[in-house]
SEPA-364574 format. One line per field, with one value per residue: residue number from 1; residue in three letters; x, y, z of N, C-alpha, C, CB in turn. Coordinates in Angstrom, 2 decimals. Glycine has a CB too. Layout:
<sites>
nr c(NUM_...)
rest c(ala_...)
nx c(X_...)
ny c(Y_...)
nz c(Z_...)
cax c(X_...)
cay c(Y_...)
caz c(Z_...)
cx c(X_...)
cy c(Y_...)
cz c(Z_...)
cbx c(X_...)
cby c(Y_...)
cbz c(Z_...)
</sites>
This chain:
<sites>
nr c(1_2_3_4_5_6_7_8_9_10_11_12_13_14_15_16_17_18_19_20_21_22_23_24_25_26_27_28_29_30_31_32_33_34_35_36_37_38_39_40_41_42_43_44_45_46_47_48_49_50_51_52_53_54_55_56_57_58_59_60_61_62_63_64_65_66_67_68_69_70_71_72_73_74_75_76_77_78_79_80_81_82_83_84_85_86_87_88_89_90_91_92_93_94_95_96_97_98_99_100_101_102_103_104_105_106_107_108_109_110_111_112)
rest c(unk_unk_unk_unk_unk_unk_unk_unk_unk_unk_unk_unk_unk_unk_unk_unk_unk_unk_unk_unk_unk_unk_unk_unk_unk_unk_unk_unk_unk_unk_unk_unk_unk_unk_unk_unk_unk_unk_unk_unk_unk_unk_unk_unk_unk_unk_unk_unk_unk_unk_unk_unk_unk_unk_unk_unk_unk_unk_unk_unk_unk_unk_unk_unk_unk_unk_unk_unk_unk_unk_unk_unk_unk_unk_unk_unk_unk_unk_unk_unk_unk_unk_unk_unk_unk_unk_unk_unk_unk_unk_unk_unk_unk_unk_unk_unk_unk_unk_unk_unk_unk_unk_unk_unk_unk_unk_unk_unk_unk_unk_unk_unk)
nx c(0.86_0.38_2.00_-0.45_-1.64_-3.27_-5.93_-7.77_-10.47_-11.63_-10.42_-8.79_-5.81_-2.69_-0.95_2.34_4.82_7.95_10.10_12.13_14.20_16.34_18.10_18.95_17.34_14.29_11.08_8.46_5.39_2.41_-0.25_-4.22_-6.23_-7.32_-9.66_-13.20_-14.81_-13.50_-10.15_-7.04_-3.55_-0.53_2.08_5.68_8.89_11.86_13.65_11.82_9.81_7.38_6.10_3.75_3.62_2.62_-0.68_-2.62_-6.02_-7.26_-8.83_-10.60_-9.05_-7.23_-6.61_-6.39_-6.64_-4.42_-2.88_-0.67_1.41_3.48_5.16_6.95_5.09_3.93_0.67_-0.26_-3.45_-3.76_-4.96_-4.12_-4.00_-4.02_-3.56_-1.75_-1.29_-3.71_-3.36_-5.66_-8.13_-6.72_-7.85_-7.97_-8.18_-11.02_-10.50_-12.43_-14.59_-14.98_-17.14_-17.90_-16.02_-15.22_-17.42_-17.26_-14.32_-16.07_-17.22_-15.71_-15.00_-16.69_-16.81_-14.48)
ny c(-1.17_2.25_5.23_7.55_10.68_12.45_12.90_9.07_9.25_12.08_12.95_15.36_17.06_15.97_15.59_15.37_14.10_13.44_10.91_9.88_7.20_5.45_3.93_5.15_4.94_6.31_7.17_8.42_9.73_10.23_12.18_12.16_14.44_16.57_16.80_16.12_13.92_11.95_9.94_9.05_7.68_7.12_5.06_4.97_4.06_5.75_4.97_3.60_5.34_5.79_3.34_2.26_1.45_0.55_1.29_3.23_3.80_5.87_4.73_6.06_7.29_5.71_3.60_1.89_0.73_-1.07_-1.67_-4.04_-3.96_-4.80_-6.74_-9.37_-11.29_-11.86_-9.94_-8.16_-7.42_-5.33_-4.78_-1.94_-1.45_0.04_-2.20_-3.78_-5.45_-6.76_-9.77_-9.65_-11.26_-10.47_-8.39_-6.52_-3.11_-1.41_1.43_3.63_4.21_5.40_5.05_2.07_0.63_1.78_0.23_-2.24_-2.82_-2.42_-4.89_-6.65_-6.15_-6.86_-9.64_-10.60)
nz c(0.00_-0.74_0.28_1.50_-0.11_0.63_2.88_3.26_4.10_4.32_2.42_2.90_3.85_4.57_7.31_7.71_9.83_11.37_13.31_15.47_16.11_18.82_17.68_15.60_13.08_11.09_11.33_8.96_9.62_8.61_9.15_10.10_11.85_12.50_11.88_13.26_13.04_12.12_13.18_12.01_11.12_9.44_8.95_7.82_7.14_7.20_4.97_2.96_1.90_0.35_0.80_3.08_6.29_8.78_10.06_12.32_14.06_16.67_19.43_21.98_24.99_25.57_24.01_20.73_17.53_15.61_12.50_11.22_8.50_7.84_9.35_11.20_11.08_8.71_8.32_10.82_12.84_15.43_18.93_21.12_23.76_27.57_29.34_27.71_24.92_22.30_19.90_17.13_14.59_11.13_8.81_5.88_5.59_4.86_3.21_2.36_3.96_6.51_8.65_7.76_8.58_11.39_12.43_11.36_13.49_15.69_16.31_15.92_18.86_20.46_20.36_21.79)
cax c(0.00_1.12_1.44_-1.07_-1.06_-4.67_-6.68_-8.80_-12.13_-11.85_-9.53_-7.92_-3.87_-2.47_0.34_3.59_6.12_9.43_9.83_13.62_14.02_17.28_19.10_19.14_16.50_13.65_9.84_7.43_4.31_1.19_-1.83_-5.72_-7.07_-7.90_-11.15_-14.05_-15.18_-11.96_-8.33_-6.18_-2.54_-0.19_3.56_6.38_9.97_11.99_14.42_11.12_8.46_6.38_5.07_2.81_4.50_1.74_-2.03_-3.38_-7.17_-7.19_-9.88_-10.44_-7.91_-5.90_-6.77_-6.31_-6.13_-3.49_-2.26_1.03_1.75_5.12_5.75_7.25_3.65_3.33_0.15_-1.27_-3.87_-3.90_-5.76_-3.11_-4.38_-2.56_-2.68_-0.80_-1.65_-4.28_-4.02_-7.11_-7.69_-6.14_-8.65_-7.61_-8.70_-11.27_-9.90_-12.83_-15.79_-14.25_-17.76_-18.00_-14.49_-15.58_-18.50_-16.59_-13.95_-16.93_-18.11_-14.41_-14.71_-18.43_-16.11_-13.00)
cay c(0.00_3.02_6.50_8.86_12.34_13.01_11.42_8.81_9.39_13.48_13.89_16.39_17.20_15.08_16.72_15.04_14.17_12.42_10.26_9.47_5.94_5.23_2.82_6.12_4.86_7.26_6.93_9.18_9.54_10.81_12.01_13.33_14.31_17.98_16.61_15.68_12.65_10.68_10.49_7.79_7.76_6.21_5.34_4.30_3.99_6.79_4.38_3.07_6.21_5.38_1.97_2.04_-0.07_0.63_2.01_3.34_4.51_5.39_4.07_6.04_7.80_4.81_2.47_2.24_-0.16_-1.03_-2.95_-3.79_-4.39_-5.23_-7.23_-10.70_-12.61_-11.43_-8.85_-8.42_-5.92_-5.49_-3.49_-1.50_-0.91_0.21_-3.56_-4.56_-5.60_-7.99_-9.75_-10.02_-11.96_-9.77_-8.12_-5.51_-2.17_-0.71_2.92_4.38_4.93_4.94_4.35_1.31_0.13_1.52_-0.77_-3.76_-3.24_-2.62_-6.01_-7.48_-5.73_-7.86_-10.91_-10.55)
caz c(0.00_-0.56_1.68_0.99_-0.07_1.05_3.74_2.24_4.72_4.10_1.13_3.56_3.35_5.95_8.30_8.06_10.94_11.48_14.64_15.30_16.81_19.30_16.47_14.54_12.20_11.10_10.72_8.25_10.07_8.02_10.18_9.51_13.49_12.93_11.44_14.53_12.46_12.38_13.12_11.15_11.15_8.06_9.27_6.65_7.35_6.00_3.57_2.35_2.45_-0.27_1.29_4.36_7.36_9.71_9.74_12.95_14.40_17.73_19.96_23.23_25.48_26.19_23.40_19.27_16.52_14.89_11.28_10.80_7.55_7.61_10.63_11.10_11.06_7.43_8.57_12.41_13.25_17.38_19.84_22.00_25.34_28.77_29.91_26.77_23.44_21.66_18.68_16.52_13.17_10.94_7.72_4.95_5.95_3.52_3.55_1.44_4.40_7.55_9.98_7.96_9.06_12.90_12.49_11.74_14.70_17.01_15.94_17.03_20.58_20.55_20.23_22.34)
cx c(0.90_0.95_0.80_-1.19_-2.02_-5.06_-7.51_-9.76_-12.31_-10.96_-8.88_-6.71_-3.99_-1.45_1.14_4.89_6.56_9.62_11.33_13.26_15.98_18.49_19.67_18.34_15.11_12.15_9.14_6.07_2.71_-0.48_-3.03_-6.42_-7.12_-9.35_-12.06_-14.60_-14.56_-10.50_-7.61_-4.44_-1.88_1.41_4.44_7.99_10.84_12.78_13.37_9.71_7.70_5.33_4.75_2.93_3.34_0.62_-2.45_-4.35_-6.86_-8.77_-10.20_-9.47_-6.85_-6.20_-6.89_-5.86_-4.92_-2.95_-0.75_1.19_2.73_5.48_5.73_6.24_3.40_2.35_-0.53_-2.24_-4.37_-4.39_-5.03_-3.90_-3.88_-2.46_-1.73_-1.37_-2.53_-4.13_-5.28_-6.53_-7.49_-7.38_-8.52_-8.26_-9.82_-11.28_-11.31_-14.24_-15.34_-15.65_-18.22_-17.13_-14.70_-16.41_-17.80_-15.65_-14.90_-17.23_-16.73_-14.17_-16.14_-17.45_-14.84_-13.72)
cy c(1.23_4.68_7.33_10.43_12.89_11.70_10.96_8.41_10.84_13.84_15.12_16.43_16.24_15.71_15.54_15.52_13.25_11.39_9.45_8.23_6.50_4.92_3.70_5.87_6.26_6.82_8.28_9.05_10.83_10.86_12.66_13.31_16.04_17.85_16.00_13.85_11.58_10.56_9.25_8.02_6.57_6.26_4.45_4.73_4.48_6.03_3.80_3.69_6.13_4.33_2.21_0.68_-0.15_1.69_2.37_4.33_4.12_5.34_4.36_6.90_7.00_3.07_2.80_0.58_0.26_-1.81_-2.79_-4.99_-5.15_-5.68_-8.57_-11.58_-11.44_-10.20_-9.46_-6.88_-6.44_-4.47_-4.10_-0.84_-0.95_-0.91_-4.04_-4.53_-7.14_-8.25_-10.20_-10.22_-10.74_-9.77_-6.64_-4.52_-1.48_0.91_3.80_4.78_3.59_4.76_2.98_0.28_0.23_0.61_-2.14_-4.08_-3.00_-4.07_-7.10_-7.26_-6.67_-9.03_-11.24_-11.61)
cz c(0.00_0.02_1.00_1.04_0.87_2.07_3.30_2.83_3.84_2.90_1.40_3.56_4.84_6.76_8.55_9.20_10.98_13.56_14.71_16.67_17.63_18.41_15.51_13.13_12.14_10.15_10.04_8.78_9.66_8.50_9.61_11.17_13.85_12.58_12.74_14.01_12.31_12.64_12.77_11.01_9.90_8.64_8.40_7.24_6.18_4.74_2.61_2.44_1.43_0.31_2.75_5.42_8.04_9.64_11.44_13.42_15.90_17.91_21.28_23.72_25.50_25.18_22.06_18.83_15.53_13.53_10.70_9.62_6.92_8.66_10.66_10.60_10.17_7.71_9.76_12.35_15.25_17.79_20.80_22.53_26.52_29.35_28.64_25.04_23.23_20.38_18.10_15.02_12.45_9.43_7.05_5.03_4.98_4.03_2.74_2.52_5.78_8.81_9.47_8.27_10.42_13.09_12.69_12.96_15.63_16.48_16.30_18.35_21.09_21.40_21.58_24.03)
cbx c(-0.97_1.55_2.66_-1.86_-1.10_-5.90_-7.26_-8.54_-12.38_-11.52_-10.46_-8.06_-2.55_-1.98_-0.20_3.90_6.03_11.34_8.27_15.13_13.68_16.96_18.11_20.64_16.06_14.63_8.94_7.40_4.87_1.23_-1.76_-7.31_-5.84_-7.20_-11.21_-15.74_-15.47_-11.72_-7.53_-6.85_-2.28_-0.59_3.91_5.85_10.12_12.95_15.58_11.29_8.60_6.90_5.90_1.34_6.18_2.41_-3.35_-2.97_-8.68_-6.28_-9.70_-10.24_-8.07_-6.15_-7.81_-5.02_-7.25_-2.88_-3.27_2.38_1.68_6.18_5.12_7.62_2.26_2.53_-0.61_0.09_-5.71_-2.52_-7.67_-1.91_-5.28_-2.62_-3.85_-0.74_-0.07_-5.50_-3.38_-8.51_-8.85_-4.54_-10.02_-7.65_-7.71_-12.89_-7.92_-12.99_-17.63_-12.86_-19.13_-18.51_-13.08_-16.11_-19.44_-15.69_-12.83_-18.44_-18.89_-13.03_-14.84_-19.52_-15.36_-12.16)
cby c(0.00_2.81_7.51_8.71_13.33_13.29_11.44_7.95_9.61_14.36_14.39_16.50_19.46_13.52_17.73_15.15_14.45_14.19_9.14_11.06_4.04_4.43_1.57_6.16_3.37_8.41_6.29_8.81_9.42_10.20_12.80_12.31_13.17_19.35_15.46_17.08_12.74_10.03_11.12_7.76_7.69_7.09_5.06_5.03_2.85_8.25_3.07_1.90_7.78_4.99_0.27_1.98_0.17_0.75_0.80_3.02_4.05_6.13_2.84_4.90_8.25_4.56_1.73_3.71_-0.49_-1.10_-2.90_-4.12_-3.81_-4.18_-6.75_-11.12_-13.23_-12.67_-8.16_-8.46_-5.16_-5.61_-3.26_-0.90_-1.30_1.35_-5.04_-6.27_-5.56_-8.06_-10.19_-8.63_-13.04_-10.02_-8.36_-5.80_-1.48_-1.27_3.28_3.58_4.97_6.16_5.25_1.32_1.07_2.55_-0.76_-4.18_-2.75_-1.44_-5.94_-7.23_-3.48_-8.71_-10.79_-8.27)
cbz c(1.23_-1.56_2.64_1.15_-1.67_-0.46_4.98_1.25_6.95_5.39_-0.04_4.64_3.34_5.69_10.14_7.05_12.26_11.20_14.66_15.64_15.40_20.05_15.42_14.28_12.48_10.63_11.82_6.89_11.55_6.89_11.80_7.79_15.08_12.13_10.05_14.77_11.52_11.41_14.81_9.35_12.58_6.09_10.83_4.86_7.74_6.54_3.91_2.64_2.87_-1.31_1.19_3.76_8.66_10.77_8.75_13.42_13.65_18.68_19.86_23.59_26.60_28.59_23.90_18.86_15.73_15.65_9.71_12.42_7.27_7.24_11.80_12.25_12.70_6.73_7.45_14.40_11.84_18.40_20.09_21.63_25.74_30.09_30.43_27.41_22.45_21.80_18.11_16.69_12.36_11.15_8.17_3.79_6.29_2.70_2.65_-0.19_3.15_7.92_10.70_7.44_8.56_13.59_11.15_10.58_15.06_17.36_14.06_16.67_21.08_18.39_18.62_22.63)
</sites>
């Protein structure tokens, strides 16, 4: 997948920032959360900022989904919350109408 220019709920600019790791590596992190209706985050690793490492919606003060695209177990999506992390079966985000994407993870918090 690849990083977007626009956010694709609002077709709004997105606001780019850098996020320096320890290792001296460096993430691209592409946000939309000036809008009241949704906030989505797009993060890509700067040697490879075209492709989309990680997708996340948060969920709450102290809770958000997450899909990691690029992580050992081929693709995980987890809900990060302050006891830790869950994984859940993992399903391809449809980016094009984001309360029917909230719909479906309310329908994995049903389950858990």
């Amino acid at each position: 997948m690849k990083m977007p220019y626009h956010c694709p709920f609002c077709k709004g600019p997105m606001v780019n920032s850098y996020y320096y790791w320890n290792d001296g590596s460096k993430n691209l992190i592409k946000s939309c959360n000036k809008n009241i209706t949704h906030s989505v985050t797009f993060t890509s690793l700067i040697r490879d900022h075209d492709e989309v490492n990680k997708i996340t919606i948060p969920w709450g003060p102290d809770c958000s989904f997450r899909w990691a695209l690029h992580a050992e177990e081929k693709y995980k999506l987890i809900l990060q919350h302050k006891k830790g992390e869950t994984k859940l079966p993992f399903f391809e985000p449809d980016l094009s109408n984001y309360r029917k994407l909230v719909n479906k993870l309310k329908t994995y918090l049903v389950f858990l």
